[in-house]
C-alpha positions as CSV (number, residue, x, y, z in Angstrom):
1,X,-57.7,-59.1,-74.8
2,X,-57.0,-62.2,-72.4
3,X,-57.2,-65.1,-74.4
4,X,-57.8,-69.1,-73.2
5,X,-56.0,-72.4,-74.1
6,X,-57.8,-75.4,-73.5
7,X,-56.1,-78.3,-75.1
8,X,-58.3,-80.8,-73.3
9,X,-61.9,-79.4,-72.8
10,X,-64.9,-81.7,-72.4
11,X,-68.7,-81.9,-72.5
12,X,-69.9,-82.1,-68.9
13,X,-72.9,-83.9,-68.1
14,X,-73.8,-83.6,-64.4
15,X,-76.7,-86.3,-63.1
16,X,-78.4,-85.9,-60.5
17,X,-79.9,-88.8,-58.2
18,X,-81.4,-89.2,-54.8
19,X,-79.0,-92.3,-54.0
20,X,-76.3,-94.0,-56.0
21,X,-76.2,-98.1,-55.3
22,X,-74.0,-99.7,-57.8
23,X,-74.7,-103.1,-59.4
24,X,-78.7,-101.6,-59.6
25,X,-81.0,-99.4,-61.3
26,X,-80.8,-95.7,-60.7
27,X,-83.4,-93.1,-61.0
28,X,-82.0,-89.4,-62.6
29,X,-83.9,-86.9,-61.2
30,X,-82.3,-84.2,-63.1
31,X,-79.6,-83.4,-65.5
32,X,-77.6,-80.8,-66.8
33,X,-75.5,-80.5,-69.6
34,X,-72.3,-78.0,-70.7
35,X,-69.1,-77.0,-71.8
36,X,-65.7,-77.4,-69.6
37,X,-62.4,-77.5,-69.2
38,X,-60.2,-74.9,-67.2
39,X,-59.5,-72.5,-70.3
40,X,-63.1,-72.9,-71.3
41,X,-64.1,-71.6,-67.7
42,X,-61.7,-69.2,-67.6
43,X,-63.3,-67.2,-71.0
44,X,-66.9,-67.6,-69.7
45,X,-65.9,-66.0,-66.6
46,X,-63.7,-63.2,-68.2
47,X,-67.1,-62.9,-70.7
48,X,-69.3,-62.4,-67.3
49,X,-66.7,-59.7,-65.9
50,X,-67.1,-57.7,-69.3
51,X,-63.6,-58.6,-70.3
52,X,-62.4,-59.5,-74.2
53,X,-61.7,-62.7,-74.6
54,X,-61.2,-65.8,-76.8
55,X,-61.1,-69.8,-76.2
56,X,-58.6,-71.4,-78.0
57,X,-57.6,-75.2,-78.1
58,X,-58.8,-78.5,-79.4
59,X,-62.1,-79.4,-80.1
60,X,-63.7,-82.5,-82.4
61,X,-66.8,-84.0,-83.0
62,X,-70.6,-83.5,-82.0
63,X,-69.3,-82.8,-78.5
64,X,-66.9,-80.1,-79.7
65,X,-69.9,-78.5,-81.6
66,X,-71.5,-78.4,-78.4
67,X,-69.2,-76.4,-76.5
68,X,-68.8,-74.3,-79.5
69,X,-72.2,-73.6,-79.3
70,X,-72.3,-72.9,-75.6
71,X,-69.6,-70.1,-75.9
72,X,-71.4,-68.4,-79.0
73,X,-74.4,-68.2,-77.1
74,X,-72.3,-66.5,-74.4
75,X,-71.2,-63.7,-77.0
76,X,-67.8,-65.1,-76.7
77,X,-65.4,-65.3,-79.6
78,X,-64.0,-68.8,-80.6
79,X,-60.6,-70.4,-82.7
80,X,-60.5,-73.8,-82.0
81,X,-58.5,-76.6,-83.8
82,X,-60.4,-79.3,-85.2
83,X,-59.7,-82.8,-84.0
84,X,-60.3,-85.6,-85.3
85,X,-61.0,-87.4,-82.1
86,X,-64.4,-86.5,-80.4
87,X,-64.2,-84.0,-77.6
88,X,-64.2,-86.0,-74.3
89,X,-67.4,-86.7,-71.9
90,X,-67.3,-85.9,-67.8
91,X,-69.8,-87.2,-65.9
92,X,-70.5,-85.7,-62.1
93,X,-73.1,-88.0,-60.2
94,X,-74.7,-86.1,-57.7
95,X,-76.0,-87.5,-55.0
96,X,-78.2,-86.0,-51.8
97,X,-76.0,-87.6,-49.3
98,X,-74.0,-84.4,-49.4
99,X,-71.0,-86.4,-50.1
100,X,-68.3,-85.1,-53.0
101,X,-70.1,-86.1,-56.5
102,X,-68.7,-89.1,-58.1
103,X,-67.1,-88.5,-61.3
104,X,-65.9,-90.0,-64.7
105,X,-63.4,-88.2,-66.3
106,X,-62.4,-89.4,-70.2
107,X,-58.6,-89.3,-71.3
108,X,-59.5,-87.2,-74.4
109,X,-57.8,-87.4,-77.5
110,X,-55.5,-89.0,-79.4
111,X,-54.5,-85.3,-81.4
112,X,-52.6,-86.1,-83.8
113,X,-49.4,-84.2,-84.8
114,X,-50.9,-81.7,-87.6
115,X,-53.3,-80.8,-85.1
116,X,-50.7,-80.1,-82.7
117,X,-49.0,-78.0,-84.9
118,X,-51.8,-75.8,-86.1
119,X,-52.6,-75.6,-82.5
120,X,-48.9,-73.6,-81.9
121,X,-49.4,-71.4,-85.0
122,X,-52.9,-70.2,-83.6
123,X,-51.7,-69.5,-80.0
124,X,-48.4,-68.0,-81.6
125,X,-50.9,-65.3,-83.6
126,X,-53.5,-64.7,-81.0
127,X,-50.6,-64.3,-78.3
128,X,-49.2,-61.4,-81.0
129,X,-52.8,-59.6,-80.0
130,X,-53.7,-61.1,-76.2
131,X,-52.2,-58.9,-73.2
132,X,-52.4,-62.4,-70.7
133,X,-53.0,-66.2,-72.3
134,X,-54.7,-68.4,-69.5
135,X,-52.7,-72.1,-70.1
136,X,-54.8,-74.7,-68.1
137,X,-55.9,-78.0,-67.5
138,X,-55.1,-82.0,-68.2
139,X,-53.2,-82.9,-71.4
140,X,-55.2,-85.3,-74.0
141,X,-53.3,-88.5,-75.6
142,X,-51.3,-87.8,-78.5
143,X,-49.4,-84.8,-76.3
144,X,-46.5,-84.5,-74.1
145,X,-46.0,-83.1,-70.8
146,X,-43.6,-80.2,-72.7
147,X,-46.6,-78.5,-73.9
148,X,-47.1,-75.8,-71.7
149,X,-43.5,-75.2,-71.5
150,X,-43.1,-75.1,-75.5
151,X,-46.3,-72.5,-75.3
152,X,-45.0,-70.7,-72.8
153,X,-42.2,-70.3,-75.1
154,X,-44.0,-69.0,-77.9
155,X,-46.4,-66.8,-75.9
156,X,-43.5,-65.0,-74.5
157,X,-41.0,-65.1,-77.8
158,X,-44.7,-62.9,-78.7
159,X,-44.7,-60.1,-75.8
160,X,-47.3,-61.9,-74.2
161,X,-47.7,-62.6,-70.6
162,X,-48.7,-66.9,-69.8
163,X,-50.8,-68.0,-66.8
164,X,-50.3,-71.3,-65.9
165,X,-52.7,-73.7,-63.9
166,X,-52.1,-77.3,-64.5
167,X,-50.5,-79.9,-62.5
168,X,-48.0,-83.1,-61.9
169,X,-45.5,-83.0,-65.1
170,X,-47.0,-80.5,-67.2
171,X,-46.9,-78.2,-64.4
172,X,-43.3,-78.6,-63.5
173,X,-42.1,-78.4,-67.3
174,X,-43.9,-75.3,-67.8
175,X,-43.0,-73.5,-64.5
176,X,-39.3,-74.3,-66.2
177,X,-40.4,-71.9,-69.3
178,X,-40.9,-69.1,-66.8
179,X,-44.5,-68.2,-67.1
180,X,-46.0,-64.9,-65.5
181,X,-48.3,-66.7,-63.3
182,X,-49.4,-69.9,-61.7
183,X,-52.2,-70.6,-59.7
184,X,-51.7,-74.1,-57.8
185,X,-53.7,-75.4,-55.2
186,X,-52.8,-75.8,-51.4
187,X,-51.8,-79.4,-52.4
188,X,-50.1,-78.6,-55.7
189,X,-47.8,-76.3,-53.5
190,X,-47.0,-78.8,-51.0
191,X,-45.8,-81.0,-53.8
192,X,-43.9,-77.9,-55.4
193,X,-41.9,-76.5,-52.5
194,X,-42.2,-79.7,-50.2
195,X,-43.3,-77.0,-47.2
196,X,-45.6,-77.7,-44.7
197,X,-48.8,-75.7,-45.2
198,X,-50.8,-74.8,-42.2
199,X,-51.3,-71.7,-42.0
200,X,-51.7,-68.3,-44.4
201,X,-48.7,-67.4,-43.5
202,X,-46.5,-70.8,-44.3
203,X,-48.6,-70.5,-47.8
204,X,-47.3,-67.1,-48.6
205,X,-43.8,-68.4,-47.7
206,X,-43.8,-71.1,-50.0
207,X,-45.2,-68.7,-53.2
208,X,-42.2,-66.4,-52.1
209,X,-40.4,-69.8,-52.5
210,X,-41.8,-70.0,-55.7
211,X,-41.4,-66.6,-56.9
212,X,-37.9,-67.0,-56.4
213,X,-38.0,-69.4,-59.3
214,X,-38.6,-66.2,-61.7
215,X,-42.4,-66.8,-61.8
216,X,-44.0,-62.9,-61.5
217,X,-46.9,-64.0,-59.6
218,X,-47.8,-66.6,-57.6
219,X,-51.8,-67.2,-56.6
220,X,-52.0,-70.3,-54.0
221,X,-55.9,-71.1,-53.8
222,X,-57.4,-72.7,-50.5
223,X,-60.8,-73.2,-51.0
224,X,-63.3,-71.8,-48.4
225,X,-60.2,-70.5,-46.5
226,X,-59.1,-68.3,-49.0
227,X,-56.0,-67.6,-51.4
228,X,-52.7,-66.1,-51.3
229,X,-51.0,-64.1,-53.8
230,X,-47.1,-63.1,-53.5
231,X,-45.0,-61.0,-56.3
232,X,-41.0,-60.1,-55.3
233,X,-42.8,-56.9,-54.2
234,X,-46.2,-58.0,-52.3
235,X,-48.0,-60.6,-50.5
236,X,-51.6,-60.8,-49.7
237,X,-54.2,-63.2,-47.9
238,X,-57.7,-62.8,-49.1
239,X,-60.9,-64.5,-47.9
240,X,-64.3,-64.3,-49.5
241,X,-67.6,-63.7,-47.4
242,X,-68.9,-67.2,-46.2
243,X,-71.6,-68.6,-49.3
244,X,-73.5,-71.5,-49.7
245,X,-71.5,-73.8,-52.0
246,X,-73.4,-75.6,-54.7
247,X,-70.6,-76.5,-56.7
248,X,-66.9,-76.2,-56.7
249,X,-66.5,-76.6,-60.4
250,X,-64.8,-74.3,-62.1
251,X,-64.3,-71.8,-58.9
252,X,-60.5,-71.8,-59.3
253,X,-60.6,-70.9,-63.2
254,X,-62.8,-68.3,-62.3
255,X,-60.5,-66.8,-59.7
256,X,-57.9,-67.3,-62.2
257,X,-60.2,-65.0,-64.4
258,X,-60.9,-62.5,-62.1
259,X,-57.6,-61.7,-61.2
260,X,-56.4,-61.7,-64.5
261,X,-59.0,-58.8,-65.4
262,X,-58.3,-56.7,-62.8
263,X,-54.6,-56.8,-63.7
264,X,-55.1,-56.1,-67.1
265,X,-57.5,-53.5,-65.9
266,X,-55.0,-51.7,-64.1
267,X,-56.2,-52.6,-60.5
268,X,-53.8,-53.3,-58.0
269,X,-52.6,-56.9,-56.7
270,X,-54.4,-56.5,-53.6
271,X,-58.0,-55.3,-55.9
272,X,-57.4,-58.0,-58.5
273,X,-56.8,-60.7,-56.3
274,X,-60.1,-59.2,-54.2
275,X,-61.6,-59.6,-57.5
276,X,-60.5,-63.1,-58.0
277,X,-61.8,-64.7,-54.8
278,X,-64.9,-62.7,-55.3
279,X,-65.7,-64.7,-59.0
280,X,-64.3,-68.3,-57.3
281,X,-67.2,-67.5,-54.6
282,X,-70.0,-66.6,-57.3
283,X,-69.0,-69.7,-59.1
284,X,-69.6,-71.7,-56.2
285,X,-72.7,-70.5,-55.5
286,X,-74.1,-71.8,-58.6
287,X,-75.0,-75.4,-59.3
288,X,-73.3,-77.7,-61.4
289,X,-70.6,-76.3,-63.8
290,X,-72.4,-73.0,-64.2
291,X,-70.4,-69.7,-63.7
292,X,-71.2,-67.0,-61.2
293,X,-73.3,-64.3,-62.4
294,X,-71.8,-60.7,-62.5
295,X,-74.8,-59.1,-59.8
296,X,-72.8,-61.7,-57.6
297,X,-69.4,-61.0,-58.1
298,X,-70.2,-57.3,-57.3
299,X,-72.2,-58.2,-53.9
300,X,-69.3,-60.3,-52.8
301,X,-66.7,-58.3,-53.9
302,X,-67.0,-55.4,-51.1
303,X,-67.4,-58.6,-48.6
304,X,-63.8,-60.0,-49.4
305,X,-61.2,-59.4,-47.0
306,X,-57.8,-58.9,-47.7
307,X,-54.9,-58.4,-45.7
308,X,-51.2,-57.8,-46.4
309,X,-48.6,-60.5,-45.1
């Protein structure tokens, strides 16, 4: 069982338009709605790779129904907390200018602090029964920074192992707790080791930098160019086969996803992290904040390079 904490998931609704001019009318040409949030991903990817799984975390409102909705209809098994606050909205403005999408992003929240608290108590019980927890994602109002350090705590008081992906304070706090993996970005790294990061190789010295910490694994994604993944033991530099990106949303949780079915799968470091870049590439093939399919993962995966550094 890998099991998903999303504390701050959100109803995504991704517009399409054939040119954005602000201050005038604008015509949708499409749209698409669906659930997100990093945890959220995370379970719909583990669901695609024929992995057990369960979302956890906040959810309130008609929004929150939603998503609840969307995960059922994926056959994937659900324990949210109820919020009092409505799950927040995203909204990704597409345009066909081929620039980055415009996006509004709501705070989410406030959860109050008996939400909070049943929150712990169900990640303490499903992390008595979950071989990995997937931590990830921005924090709503009404919670501090400490979180993922405080669930770290719990999830490894439990014999469980915690995978971190989250960023600024609530990275740095929970990296602190000791989890068994992270997974920043390119940029996240620069900010966390203060390296230099040009090349493969100056990425796999700063996750040895990290590892030094007492984190098990380190996973440093770098979009189209790859990731790297270093342990005390290993280090290894994988790119996927060149695809046609249609979105980048939700590539990174599903890396995260992939590799953290392979490991729990018994595949090495080298075939899980293979695995991993494989899912981020099927995920970017598809459009909006729809996940790879499995057919693609599979074609990719014997297309993914990987060398040891």
């Amino acid at each position: 069982m890998i099991s998903t904490v999303t504390l701050n998931p959100a109803f995504d609704r991704t517009i399409y338009v054939g040119g954005l001019v602000c201050g005038d009318t604008n015509r949708i040409t499409r749209t698409e709605l669906d659930a997100g949030g990093k945890g959220v991903n995370a379970s719909r990817m583990l669901a695609v790779l024929g992995s057990e799984t369960v979302a956890l975390g906040f959810v309130g409102g008609t929004t929150g129904r939603f998503i609840e909705h969307v995960l059922f209809e994926e056959g994937i098994h659900t324990d949210f907390i109820r919020t009092v606050a409505e799950t927040r909205t995203n909204i990704d403005i597409e345009c066909r200018d081929g620039l980055p999408p415009t996006t509004l992003n709501e705070r989410g929240g406030p959860i109050t602090p008996d939400e909070l608290t049943r929150l712990k108590a169900c990640v303490r019980a499903w992390a008595k029964q979950s071989k990995m927890m997937v931590l990830g994602g921005s924090i709503p109002q009404g919670v501090e920074p400490t979180i993922y350090a405080e669930l770290i705590e719990i999830i490894r008081s439990e014999g469980s192992k915690a995978v971190l992906d989250a960023d600024n304070q609530s990275l740095l706090h929970g990296i602190a707790a000791g989890p068994s993996m992270i997974k920043p970005n390119i940029e996240e790294a620069k900010r966390l080791t203060g390296m230099e990061l040009k090349t493969p190789c100056d990425v796999a010295e700063a996750a040895r930098a990290l590892v030094a910490r007492g984190i098990e694994l380190v996973v440093v994604s770098m979009g189209k160019r790859g990731a790297v993944a270093a342990s005390a033991s290993e280090c290894y530099y994988a790119v996927p086969p060149r695809v046609e990106v249609l979105s980048t949303v939700g590539s990174g949780d599903s890396m995260v996803a992939g590799i953290c079915a392979g490991l729990v799968g018994g595949k090495s470091l080298a075939d899980a992290l293979a695995l991993g870049s494989a899912s981020g590439a099927a995920t970017a093939m598809s459009s909006g904040v729809e996940m790879g399919k499995r057919e693609d993962v599979l074609r990719l995966l014997s297309g993914v390079a990987v060398e040891r550094l």
